[in-house]
Every structure is written in structure tokens, then in C-alpha cells.
N, C-alpha and C positions, 0 to 999 in steps of 0.2 A: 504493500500500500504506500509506504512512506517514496520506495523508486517512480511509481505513479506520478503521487504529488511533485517530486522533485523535477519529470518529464516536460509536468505542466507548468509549473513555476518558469524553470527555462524557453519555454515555448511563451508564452508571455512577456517575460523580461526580452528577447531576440525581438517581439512582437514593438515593444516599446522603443528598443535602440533606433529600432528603421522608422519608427514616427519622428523620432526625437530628431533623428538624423534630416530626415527628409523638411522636416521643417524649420531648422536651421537653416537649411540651405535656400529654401525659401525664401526667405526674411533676411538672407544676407543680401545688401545693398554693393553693390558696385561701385569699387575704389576711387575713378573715376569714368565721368562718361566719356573723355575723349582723352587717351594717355598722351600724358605732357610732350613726349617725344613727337608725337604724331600732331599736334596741334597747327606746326609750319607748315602741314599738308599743301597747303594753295600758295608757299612761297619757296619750299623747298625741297617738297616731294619732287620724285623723279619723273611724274608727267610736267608738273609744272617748269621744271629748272632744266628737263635734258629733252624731253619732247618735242616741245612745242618751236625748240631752236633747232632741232636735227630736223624735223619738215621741210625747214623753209632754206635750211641751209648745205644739208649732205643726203642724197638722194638713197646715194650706194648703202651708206649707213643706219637710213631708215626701211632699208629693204632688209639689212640683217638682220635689225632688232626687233621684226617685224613679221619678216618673210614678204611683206607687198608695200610697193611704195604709197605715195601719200592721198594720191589718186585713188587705190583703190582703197584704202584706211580708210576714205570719207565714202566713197559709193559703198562701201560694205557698215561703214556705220548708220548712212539712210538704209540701209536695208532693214538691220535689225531692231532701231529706235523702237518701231510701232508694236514691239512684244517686252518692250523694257520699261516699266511704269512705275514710279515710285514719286510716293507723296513727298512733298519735299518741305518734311517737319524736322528735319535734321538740322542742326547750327552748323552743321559746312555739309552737305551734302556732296556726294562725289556725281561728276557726267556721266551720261553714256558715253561721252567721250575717253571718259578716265577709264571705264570698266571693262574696256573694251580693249584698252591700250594696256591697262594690268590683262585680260585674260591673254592676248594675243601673246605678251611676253614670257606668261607664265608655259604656255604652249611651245612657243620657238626656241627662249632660250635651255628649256630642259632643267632649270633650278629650282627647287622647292618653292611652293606656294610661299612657304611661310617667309622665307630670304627675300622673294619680288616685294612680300609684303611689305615689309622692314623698309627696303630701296622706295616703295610709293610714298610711303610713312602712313599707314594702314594696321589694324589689329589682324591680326595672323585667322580670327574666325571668319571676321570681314571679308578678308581676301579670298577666303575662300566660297561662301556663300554666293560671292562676284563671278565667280572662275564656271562655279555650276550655275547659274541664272543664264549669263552670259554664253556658255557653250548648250546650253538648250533653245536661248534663243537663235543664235547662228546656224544649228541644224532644223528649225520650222522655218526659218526666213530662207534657205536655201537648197531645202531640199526638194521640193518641187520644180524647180529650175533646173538645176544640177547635179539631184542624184537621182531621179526619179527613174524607172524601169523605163527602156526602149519602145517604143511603136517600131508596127513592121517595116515601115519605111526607114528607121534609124536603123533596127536588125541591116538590112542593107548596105546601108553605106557605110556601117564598120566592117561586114564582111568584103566589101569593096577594099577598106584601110587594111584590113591583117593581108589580103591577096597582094598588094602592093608594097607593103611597108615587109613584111614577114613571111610572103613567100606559101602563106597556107591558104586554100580557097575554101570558101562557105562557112568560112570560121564567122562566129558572132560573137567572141568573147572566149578571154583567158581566165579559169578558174581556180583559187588557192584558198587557204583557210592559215591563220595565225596566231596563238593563243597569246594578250594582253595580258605579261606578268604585273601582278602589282603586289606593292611591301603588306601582306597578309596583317589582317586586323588581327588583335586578340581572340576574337569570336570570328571564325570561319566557318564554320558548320561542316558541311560534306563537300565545297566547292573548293578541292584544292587539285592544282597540278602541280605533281609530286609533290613539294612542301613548300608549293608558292599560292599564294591567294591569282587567280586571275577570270579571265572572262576572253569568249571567242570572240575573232573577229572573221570570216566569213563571206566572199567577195567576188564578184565579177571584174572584167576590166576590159575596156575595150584598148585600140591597135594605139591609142594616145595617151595610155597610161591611166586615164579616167575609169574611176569605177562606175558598174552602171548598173552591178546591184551587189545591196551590203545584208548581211545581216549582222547582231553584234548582241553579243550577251548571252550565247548560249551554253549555259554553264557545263562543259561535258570533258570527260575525259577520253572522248571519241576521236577515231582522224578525222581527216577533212569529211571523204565520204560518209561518217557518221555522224557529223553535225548537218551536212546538205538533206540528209534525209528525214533532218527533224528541226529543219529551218524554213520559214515558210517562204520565201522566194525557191529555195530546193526542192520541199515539198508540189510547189505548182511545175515546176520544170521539168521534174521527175514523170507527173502524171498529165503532164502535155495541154498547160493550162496556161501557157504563157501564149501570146501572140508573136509566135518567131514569125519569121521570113521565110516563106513556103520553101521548098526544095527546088535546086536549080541546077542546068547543068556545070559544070565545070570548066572553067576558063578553056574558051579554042574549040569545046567538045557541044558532045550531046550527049555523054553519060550525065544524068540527072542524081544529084545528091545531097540529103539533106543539109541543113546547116546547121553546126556544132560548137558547143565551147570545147576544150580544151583543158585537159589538167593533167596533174601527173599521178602516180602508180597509186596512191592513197584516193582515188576517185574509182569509181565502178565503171564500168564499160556501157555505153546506151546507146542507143542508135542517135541520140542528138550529144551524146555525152564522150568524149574520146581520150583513151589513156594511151599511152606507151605500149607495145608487145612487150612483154616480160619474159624471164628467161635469159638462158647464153649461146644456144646452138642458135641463131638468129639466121634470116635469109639476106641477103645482102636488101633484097627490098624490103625487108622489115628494119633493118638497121639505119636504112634512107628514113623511112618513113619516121623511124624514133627521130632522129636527129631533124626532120624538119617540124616536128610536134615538138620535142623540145625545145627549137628557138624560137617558138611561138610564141608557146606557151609563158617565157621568159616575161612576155610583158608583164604578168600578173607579181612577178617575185620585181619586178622592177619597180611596178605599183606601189606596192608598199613599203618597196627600199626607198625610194625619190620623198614618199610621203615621214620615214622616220628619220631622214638626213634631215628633211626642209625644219620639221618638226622635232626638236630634242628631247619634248620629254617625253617621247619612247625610246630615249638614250639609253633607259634604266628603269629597273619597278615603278610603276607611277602609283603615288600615294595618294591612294585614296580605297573608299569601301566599291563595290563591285558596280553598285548601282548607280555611284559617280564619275564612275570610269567608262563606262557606255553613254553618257552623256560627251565626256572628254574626246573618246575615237571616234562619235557621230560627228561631233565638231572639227575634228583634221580631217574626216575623211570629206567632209564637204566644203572646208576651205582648200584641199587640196583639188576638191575640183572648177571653185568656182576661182580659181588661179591660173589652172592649168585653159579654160575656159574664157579667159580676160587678159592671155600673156600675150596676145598678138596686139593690144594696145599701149603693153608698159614698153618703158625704154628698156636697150641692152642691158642693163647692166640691173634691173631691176625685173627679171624676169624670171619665171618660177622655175620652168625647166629649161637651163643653159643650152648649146650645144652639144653639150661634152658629159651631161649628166647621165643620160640613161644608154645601156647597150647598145651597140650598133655594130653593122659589119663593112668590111671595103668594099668598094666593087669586086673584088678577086674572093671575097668571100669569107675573108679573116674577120676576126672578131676581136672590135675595141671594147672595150669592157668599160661601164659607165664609170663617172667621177663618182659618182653616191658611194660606190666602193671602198673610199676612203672617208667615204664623211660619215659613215653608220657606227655606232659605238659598238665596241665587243661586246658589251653586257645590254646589249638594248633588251625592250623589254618585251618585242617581235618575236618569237620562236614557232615551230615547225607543230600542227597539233598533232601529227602522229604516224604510224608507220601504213605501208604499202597493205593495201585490201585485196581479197581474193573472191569476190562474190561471184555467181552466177553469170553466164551469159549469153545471152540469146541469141538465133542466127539470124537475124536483126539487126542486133547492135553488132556482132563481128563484121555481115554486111558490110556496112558504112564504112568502115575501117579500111577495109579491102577496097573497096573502091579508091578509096585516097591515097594506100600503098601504091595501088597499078598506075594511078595519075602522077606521082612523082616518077613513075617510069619512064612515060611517055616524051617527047619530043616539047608537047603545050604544058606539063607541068613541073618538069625538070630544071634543075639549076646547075649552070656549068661545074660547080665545084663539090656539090654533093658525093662525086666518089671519091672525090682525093680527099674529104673532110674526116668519111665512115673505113677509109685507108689506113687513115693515121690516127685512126681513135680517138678522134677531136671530140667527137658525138659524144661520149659520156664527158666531157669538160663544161656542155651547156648546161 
């Protein structure tokens, strides 16, 4: 009896701590409303003292500290104004102007929210509150413009770009999956890859590096093919829900074939879906055929290389809980395309994608390897979601496949240097 009462006494007194606690904390008042440090905000924070003189004065400079010059800094802040609303009862109220110049920096330079904060002269919650307000409203103000899923007629004319730029016909898109490591909260629950907290990211891309469809946040420790099948741009592509671009013949011919993304050995074989032959007793036209699939395919690994150069903080784990970090990647992945989308107006020297940034080959058929190469951090926080799939396949989906083997045979689909490429074994370096 007496262990009983002693049960409940403790269960009560524990009962009383977490009141006593919980309303302390309530009724404690805030040290101050605006820390002294931060008060100079409007004379010596770093929008006011280094911004608003690097606009008007260093072009180059505000393109680094930014990713886009000043031009598009103001067309991209009319865009997002009209989802950015705040009453303005604060004693120094910060702009859209400011909020947007903290999130953009907090994105390009790759540095802790809380450090940008410091440098604005901002509280470290502040900042970050900005960082997610701000990156939710940049992907509703632009995702209808610039990330929105293709019309058949678009289907088209990227399959036009990959036959011309990349050498592969009826292609409509390169497809790859990437898990977004981020520095694991205390409370993780079951969403861990290996012993990192993070979240998918999940993507199309057309023959100009643009994605053109994303998914982002599907918590899985699946490969690519295993998140496609339970992502709903995947799920509609899979079950022939999409409006591709009807089936066509193939450059020069009249074999008719449909038109396909592209991915590598972690994707399932489809009839609009296309992987690599696997295996090593390979047929010299299977090994053409891998190696023109593989530097196709390359746009989509270029995609998000160009997007985590331009972008540093996927240098490294990005801090934050899962749910604010699907906010963060919808946010690059649509300023990486409303950039990539508006760089034929910026000047040289303020333009998203360089010359010299993404993969390309000579005329003879050699292969420059892009800048991004050097500018991706080794611990970024971009990594591979998982290994090579062996599913089922239909005489359908191998079909297709075949077809576009024998087309790189022919005389209308061949490139001069494809046998001296799969000669020297270059085809497994793409």
C-alpha cells in the first residue's frame, strides 16, 4: 500500500514540476524587444551599408553575392511582394526588400542562417522565420511560370533540344533522384538516411538544364526508381497520365518511336522510360547505345550540379527540420530556373550558366567536363539515393530500347566518333 501511495505522490509532484515549469516560462518577459546590437539595423546592417552600394556600383559583385544581378533582384522582388504581407506595427520593420536580400544570401553564400543573421544585424529566430516565409513565397510566385509540367507542344521542342544538343532523339527529358542531407534534429523519428536526417529531391530536366518536373520530400530510403513510383509526377508517368508528345518517327526515318526520359541503372525499364543494358558480355551496339544514353542522360547530374555550385548551401547539411528544407530546395530549384530562363537578358558577366559551366563535347567528340566541377563542395549535401534496380520487363518496354540501339547504327543516327569513344572505354567515364 504504502509503494502505491508513494507511485502517486510522484506522479503528482512530476505533474506539478511541468505546470510550474511551463508557466514560468510563460510569464517570463523578454530581455529586450530589439537586442542592442541589432538596433543600427537601418545604419549598419549589411543590407543597408554593403547592399545598396554594391547595386549601383559592382555589377560582377552583386551577381556573386546574389547569384543574379540587380535587374533581376528587382523583377524577382515585384514578383514575390504580392505573397509577402506584414503589418507594419514593428519600430523598425525590415522590407521585402531586406528579406529577400537576407534569404537570397542565406541560399548562395552557403553560411549559417544564424552568421547572415549577425552580418544583417537581425535575431538568429528572425532570420530564420524570413529564410522560410520568403523561400515559400518564391516557389508560389514562380512556379507556374517556371516549373510547371510541359504541354505536348513543349514535350516537343525539348525533344527537338536533346536530338540536337545531345545526340539522343524522342528524348523529352533526363531523369535522376538526390537525397537532401540535412544536420539531423534531436527528434528524427524513422526518417533517417543512414545516420543523417534528410529529405528527396526527385526530378526531370530538360536538354537546358531546366527542371521541368520536381518532386521533393519524399521521405524514403528507396532508389531513384523507388521514390518515382511513389511520387506523384512518377506515379502519372508511370500509368500514362501525362500528356507526352505522341510517338514519332526518328530523325531521317520512318521507324516510329515513342518518346522517352532517360535515366540510369536505378530507374526501371518502360516503354517511355529508358535505362542502360546492364551486364559485361555487351554487343558493340549495346555499348553505342549505353554511351549515347549516358551523355544524355548527363544533363540531369548537370542539373543539379550547376544548381548546388550556383547555390552553397547545399555545400553541406543544411540546417534545418525536414519540413523546412522542402521549402529551401523548392526555392533553388525555381530560382535556378527562373535564371537559367532570364540569362539571355543579363550581361556576361552576370549570367547564370557561363560558357564553360556545364559538360560539353568538341566537335571530334571529346568531352570538356563543366566548371561546376570545381565549384561543388566535397561534403555537399546532394548525394546518390541509391543503388541499381532489377525489376521486371516487358516486350514493350525492351521494344523501345531496340529501336534506338539499331538507330544509332544506322547512317541518320550515328555519330562519327561513337566507335573510337566505346574502343577506348570512354563510355563508362560518362
Amino acid at each position: 500500500m504504502a509503494a502505491v501511495k508513494e507511485v502517486q505522490f510522484r506522479k503528482h509532484l512530476a505533474v506539478a514540476l511541468v505546470y510550474a515549469i511551463a508557466k514560468k516560462k510563460k510569464n517570463k518577459r523578454r530581455r529586450w524587444y530589439v537586442h542592442p546590437l541589432n538596433k543600427t539595423r537601418r545604419q549598419d546592417g549589411e543590407f543597408a551599408l554593403f547592399v545598396h552600394h554594391m547595386r549601383n556600383t559592382d555589377e560582377e559583385m552583386h551577381f556573386s553575392y546574389f547569384r543574379m544581378c540587380a535587374a533581376r533582384f528587382d523583377d524577382l522582388l515585384k514578383r514575390v511582394s504580392p505573397f509577402i504581407k506584414h503589418a507594419n506595427t514593428h519600430r523598425t520593420p525590415i522590407s521585402t526588400a531586406e528579406r529577400l536580400a537576407l534569404t537570397l544570401r542565406v541560399l548562395a553564400c552557403g553560411a549559417t542562417q544564424q552568421s547572415v543573421a549577425e552580418t544583417f544585424k537581425m535575431g538568429p529566430s528572425t532570420a530564420r522565420r524570413i529564410v522560410t516565409e520568403m523561400c515559400e513565397a518564391i516557389w508560389v510566385a514562380l512556379k507556374e511560370e517556371f516549373v510547371s509540367v510541359p504541354k505536348r507542344a513543349q514535350w516537343e521542342t525539348i525533344a527537338q533540344d536533346f536530338w540536337s544538343r545531345w545526340n539522343f532523339p524522342n528524348c523529352i527529358g533526363a531523369i535522376g533522384g538526390k537525397q537532401v542531407l540535412l544536420r539531423a534534429p534531436s527528434r528524427c523519428g524513422s526518417l533517417h538516411f543512414k545516420e543523417t536526417h534528410s529529405v528527396a529531391l526527385l526530378a526531370v530536366c530538360d536538354a537546358q538544364f531546366k527542371f521541368t518536373m520536381v518532386d521533393i520530400g519524399a521521405y524514403s530510403q528507396e532508389n531513384d526508381g523507388g521514390v518515382l513510383q511513389v511520387s506523384p509526377f512518377g506515379e502519372a508517368f508511370l500509368q500514362g497520365q501525362l500528356d507526352l508528345a505522341a510517338p514519332k518517327a526518328l530523325p531521317g526515318t520512318t521507324t516510329v518511336c515513342p518518346h522517352v526520359i532517360i535515366g540510369d541503372a536505378t530507374f526501371p525499364l518502360n516503354m517511355n522510360l529508358m535505362r542502360p543494358y546492364s551486364g559485361e558480355n555487351l554487343t558493340t551496339a549495346q555499348r553505342v547505345y549505353n554511351y549515347r544514353h549516358c551523355w544524355a542522360q548527363q544533363t540531369i547530374e548537370n542539373a543539379f550540379s550547376i544548381m548546388s555550385s550556383q547555390f552553397q548551401i547545399f555545400g553541406r547539411p543544411i540546417e534545418s527540420s525536414a519540413e523546412k528544407a522542402v521549402c529551401i530546395v523548392q526555392a533553388c530549384v525555381a530560382l535556378h530556373n527562373y535564371l537559367i530562363s532570364t540569362d539571355a537578358a543579363s550581361a556576361e558577366k552576370a549570367k547564370y550558366i557561363t560558357p564553360n559551366l556545364a559538360d560539353d563535347t568538341t566537335p571530334a567528340g571529346d568531352v570538356r567536363p563543366g566548371e561546376w566541377r570545381g565549384l561543388t563542395e566535397p561534403g555537399s549535401s546532394l548525394v546518390p539515393l541509391g543503388r541499381p534496380t532489377h525489376p521486371r520487363r516487358t516486350q514493350a518496354d525492351t521494344a523501345t530500347r531496340k529501336v534506338l540501339k539499331d538507330f544509332f547504327q544506322t547512317p541518320e543516327g550515328s555519330v562519327p566518333w561513337q566507335d573510337r569513344v566505346i574502343t577506348c572505354g570512354l563510355n563508362d567515364a560518362h
